[in-house]
C-alpha positions as a printed Julia matrix, in Angstrom:
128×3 Matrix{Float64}:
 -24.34   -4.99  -41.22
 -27.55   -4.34  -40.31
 -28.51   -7.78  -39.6
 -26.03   -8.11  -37.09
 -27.37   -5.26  -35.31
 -30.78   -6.93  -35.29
 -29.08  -10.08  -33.82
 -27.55   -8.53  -31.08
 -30.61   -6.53  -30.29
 -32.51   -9.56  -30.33
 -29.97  -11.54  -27.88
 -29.44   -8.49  -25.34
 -31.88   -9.81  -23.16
 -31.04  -13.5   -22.22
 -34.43  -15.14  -23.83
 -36.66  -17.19  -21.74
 -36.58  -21.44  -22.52
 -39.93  -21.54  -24.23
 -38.7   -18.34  -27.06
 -35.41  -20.81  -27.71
 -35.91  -22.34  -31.23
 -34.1   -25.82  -32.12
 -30.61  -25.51  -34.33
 -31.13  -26.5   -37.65
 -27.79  -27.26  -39.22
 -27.11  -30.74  -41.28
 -24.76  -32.71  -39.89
 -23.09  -33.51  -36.26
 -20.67  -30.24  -36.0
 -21.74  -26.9   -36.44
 -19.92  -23.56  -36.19
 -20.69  -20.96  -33.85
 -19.17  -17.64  -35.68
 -19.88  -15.84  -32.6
 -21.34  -17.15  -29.24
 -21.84  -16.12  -25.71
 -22.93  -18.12  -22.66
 -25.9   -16.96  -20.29
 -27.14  -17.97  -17.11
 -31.21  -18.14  -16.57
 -32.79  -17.69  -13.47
 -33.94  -21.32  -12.54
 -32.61  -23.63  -15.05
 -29.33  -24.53  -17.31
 -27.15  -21.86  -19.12
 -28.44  -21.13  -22.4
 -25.61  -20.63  -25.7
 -26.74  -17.69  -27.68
 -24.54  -17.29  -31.2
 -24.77  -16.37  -34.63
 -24.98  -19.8   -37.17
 -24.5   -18.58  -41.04
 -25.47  -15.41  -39.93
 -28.55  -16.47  -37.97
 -29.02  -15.81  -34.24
 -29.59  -19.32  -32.17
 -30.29  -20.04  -28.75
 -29.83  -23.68  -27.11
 -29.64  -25.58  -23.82
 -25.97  -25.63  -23.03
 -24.64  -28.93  -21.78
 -20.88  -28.64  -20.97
 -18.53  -26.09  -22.68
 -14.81  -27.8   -22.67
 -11.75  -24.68  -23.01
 -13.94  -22.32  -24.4
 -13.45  -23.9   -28.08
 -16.19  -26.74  -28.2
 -19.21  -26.92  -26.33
 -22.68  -29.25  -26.1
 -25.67  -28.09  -26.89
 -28.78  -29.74  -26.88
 -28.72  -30.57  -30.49
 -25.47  -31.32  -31.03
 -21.34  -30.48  -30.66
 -20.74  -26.66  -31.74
 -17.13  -25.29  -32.12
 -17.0   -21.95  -31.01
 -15.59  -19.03  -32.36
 -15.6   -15.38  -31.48
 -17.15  -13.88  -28.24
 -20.35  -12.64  -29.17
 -19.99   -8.88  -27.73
 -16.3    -9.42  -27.75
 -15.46  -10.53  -24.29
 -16.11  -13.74  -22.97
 -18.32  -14.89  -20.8
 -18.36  -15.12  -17.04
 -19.37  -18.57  -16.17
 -18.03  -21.9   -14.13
 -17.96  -24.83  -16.49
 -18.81  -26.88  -13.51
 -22.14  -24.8   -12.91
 -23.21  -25.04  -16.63
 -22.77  -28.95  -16.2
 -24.22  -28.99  -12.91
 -27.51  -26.43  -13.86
 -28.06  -28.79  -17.11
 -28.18  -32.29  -15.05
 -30.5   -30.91  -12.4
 -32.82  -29.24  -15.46
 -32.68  -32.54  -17.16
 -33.68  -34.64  -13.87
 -36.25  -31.88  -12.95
 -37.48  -32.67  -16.91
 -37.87  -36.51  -16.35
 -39.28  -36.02  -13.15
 -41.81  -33.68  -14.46
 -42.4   -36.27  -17.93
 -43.01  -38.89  -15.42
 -45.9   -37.29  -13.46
 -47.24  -35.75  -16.68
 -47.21  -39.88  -17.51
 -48.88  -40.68  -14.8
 -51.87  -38.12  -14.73
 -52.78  -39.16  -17.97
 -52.32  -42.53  -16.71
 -49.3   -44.01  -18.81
 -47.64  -45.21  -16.12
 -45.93  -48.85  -17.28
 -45.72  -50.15  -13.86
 -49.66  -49.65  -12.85
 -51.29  -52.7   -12.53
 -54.77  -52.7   -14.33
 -57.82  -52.18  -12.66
 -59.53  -55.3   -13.67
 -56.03  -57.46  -12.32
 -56.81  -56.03   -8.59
């Protein structure tokens, strides 16, 4: 028991993208035995749950009926409300929040590309 008070210690503050660590879990499904959805300040929701009794955070994609939901590394099936209530959130806004992250990502990938001069479209200096 006392590893699930360290869990929801851990998650009582809604972590920042950079402290989220990638799901590892074989296979395309996993099972969220607990979850909870929560909203950052300038980006997508984040999914915070408990996977074989290990706490996860992920970028949350689209949660359909409160049962299923996509994460960033893959389809989870949810179970149980984390703190036993569920979450306040408009499945519209969590799709909506994770397209304008993921465009504000490739728009940021593509400047990075082009600073360090990777840019496929640039015509060589010695063709000018």
């Amino acid at each position: 028991m006392d590893i699930f008070y360290t869990i929801l210690r851990e998650l009582a503050e809604p972590p920042s993208l950079d402290a989220c660590r990638p799901l590892e879990y074989p296979g395309d499904v996993a099972a969220l035995e607990q979850w909870r959805v929560v909203p950052t300040q300038n980006g997508p929701y984040l999914i915070e749950g408990l996977l074989n009794r290990r706490g996860i955070c992920s970028v949350v994609f689209a949660v359909y009926g409160r049962a299923l939901a996509r994460i960033a590394e893959r389809w989870v099936v949810l179970g149980r409300p984390l703190d036993g209530t569920l979450s306040e959130y408009d499945d519209a806004d969590v799709i909506r929040k994770a397209a304008q992250w993921i465009v504000a990502m490739d728009a940021k990938e593509e400047a990075e590309r082009i600073d360090w001069g990777d840019d496929p479209e640039a015509v060589p200096e010695d063709e000018v």
